[in-house]
C-alpha positions in Angstrom: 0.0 0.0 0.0 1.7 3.6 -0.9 1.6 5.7 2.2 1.9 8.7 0.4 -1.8 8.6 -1.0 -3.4 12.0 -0.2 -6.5 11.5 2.1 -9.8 13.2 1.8 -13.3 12.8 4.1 -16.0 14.2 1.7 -19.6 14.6 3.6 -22.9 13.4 1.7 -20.3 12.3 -0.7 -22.3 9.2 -1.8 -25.0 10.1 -3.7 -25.1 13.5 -6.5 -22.6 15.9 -6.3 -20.7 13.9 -3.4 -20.9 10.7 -5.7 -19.1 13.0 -8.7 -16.4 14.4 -6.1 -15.5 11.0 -4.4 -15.1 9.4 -8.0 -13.2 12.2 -9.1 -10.5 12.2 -6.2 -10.9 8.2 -5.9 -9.6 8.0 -9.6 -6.8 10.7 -8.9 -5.4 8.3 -6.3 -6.8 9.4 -3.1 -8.2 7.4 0.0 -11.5 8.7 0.7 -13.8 8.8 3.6 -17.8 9.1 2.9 -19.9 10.4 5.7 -23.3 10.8 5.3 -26.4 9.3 6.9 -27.6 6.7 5.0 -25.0 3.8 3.0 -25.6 4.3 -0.6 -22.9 1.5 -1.8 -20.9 3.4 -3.6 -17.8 2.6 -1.4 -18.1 -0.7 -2.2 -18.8 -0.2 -5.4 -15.2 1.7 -6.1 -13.5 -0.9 -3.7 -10.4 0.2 -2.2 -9.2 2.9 -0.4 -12.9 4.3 -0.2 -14.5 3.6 3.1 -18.3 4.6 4.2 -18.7 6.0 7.9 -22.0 7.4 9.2 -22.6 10.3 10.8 -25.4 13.1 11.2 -23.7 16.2 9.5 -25.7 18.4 12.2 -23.4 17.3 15.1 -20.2 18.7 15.4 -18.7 14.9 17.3 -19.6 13.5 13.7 -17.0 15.0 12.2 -15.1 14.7 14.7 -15.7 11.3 14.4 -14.9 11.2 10.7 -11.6 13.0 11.5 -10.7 10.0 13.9 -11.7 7.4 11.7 -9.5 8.6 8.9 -6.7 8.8 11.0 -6.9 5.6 12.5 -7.2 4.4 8.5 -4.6 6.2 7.1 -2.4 8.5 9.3 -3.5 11.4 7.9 -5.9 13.7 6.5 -5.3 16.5 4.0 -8.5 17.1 2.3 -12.0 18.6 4.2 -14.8 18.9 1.7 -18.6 20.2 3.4 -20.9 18.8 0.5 -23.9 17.4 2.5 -26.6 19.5 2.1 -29.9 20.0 0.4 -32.2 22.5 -1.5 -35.6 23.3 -0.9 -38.2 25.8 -2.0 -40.7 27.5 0.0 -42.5 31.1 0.3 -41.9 32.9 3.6 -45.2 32.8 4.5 -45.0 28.8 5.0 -41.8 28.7 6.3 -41.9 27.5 9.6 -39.4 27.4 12.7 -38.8 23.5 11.9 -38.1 24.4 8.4 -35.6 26.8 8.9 -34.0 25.2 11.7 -33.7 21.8 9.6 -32.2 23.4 6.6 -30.2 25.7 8.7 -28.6 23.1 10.8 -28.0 20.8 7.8 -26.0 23.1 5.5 -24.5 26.2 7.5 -23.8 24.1 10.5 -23.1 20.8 8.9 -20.5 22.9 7.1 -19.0 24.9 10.2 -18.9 21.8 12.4 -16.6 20.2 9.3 -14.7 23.0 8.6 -13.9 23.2 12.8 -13.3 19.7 13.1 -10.8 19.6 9.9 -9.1 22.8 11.0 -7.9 21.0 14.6 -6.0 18.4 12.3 -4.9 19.4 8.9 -1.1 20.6 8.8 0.2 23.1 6.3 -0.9 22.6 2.7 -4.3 21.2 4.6 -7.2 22.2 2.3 -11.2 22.9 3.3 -13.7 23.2 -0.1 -16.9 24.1 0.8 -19.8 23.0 -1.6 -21.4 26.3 -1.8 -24.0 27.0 -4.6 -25.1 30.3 -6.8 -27.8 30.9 -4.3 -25.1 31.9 -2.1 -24.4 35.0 -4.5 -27.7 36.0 -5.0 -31.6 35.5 -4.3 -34.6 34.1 -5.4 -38.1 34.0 -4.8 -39.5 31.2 -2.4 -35.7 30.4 -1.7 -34.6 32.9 1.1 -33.8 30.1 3.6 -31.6 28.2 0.9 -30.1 31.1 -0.2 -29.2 32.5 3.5 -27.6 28.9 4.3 -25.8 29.2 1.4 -24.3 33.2 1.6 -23.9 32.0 5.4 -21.1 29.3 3.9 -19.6 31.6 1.4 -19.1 33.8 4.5 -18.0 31.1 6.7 -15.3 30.4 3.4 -13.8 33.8 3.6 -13.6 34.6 7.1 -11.6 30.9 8.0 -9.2 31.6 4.6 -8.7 34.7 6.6 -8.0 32.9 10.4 -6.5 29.7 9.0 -4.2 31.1 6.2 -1.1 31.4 8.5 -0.8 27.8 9.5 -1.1 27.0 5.6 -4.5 26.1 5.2 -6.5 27.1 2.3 -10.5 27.0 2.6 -12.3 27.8 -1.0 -15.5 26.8 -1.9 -17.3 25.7 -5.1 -21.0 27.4 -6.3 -22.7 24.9 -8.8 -25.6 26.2 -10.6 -28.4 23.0 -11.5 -26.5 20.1 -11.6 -29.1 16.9 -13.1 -29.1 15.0 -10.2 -31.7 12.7 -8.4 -32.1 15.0 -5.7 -32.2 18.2 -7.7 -35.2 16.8 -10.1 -36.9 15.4 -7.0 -36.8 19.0 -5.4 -37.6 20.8 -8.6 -40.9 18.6 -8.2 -42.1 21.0 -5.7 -45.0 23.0 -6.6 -42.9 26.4 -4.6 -40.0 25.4 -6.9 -39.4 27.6 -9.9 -41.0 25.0 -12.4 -44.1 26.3 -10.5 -45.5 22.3 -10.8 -44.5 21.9 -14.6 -42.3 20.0 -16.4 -38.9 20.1 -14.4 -36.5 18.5 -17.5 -38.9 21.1 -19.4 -37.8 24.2 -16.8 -33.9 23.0 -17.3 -34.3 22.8 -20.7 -35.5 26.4 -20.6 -33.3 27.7 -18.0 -30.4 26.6 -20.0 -31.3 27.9 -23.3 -32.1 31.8 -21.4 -29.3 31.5 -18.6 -26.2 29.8 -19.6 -23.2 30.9 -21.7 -22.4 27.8 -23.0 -26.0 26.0 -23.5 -25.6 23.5 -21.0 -25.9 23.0 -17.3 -22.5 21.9 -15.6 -22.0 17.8 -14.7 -21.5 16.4 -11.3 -17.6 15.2 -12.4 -16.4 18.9 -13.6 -17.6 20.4 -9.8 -15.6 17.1 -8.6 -13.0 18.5 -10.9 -12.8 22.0 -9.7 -12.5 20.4 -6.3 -9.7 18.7 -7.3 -7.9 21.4 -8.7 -8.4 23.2 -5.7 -7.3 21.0 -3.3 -3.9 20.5 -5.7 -0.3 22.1 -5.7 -1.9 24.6 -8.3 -3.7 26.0 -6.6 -1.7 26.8 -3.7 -1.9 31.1 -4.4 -6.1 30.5 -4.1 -7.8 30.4 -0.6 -11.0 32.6 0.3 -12.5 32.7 -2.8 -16.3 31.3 -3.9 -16.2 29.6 -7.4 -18.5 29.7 -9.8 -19.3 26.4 -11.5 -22.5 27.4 -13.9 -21.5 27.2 -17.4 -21.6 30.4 -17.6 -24.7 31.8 -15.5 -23.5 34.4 -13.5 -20.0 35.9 -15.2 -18.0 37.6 -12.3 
């Protein structure tokens, strides 16, 4: 076994967007730790050096939990990434207290808690990516709680690459537009969403056409990519910053 395999714990990172990222580092030679709540198979599926643990994103002893696991694995960790989280639509006037606290606690604390827990053990040349979204740069109607968990990462992004740049750690995050997964369709569904009730692969269709640059929505592997490239030697000048990964959507 080569000791001098990277290691990286990715959260929700087995099913959607996780799936893409943990393929994407698995097949560029890192171990990789999944924690999520619920098994999906897809570390067995990719066999070694891929190991499921669970863990309720909510609670700051899972990832501290995941933390100790990969260390007892490996003897190391050098890669954080904050992907579990979810998208919902829903007018104020419906949302509730167990609403906000549930999406709240799942993707601005689910992220803090992992980007706490990674910054007690990664060295210099440690790296934290947070999966972020576009609804983190701007708003949308019946999507104020999404998009405040979201700004509320891209905020928690840029104040650690501020606290945690002298010891050498660089925290970025990624901001997908639509990415065609299960779970995105399956929200799009909702009659609050912004296909209204319709046809959602009609709505994409049409988003795409009106919003993107490049006339298509971005895959799962190319934010997995853009992970990877962050957490690399080449980008070792890049920390604080919010990426765009939408095809064009909203040029910055």
């Amino acid at each position: 076994m080569n000791d001098d395999r990277k290691v990286c714990i990715i959260t929700g990172g087995g099913k959607g967007i996780g799936a893409s990222i943990t393929r994407v580092f698995h097949e560029a030679g890192y171990r990789v730790l999944i924690g999520s709540r619920s098994d999906s198979g897809l570390a067995r599926e990719l066999g070694e050096g891929v190991v499921f643990e669970r863990i309720d994103v909510k609670r700051e002893e899972g990832h501290r939990n995941l933390v100790k696991k990969a260390l007892s694995l490996w003897g190391r960790l050098d890669v954080y990434i904050n992907n579990a989280g979810y998208s919902s639509w829903r007018p104020v006037s419906l949302v509730d207290e167990a609403f906000f606290a549930d999406m709240m606690e799942t993707n601005v604390n689910g992220t803090y808690w992992g980007c706490k827990a990674a910054a007690e053990t990664l060295s210099s040349d440690g790296v934290i990516i947070n999966v972020s979204s576009l609804a983190g740069k701007r708003g949308s109607a019946h999507n104020s709680v999404y998009c405040a968990s979201k700004f509320a990462v891209n905020g928690i992004t840029q104040a650690l690459a501020k606290e945690l740049g002298p010891r050498g750690i660089r925290v970025n995050a990624v901001c997908p537009v639509y990415v065609r997964t299960e779970g995105l369709l399956e929200a799009l569904e909702d009659e609050y969403s912004p296909a209204a009730g319709g046809d959602v692969v009609e709505y994409l269709d049409a988003f795409t056409r009106s919003n993107t640059a490049l006339h298509r929505l971005p895959r799962g592997d190319e934010v997995g990519r853009a992970c990877l490239y962050l957490a690399s030697d080449g980008a070792s000048a890049i920390t604080g910053q919010c990426i765009n990964v939408d095809c064009g959507v909203l040029p910055q």
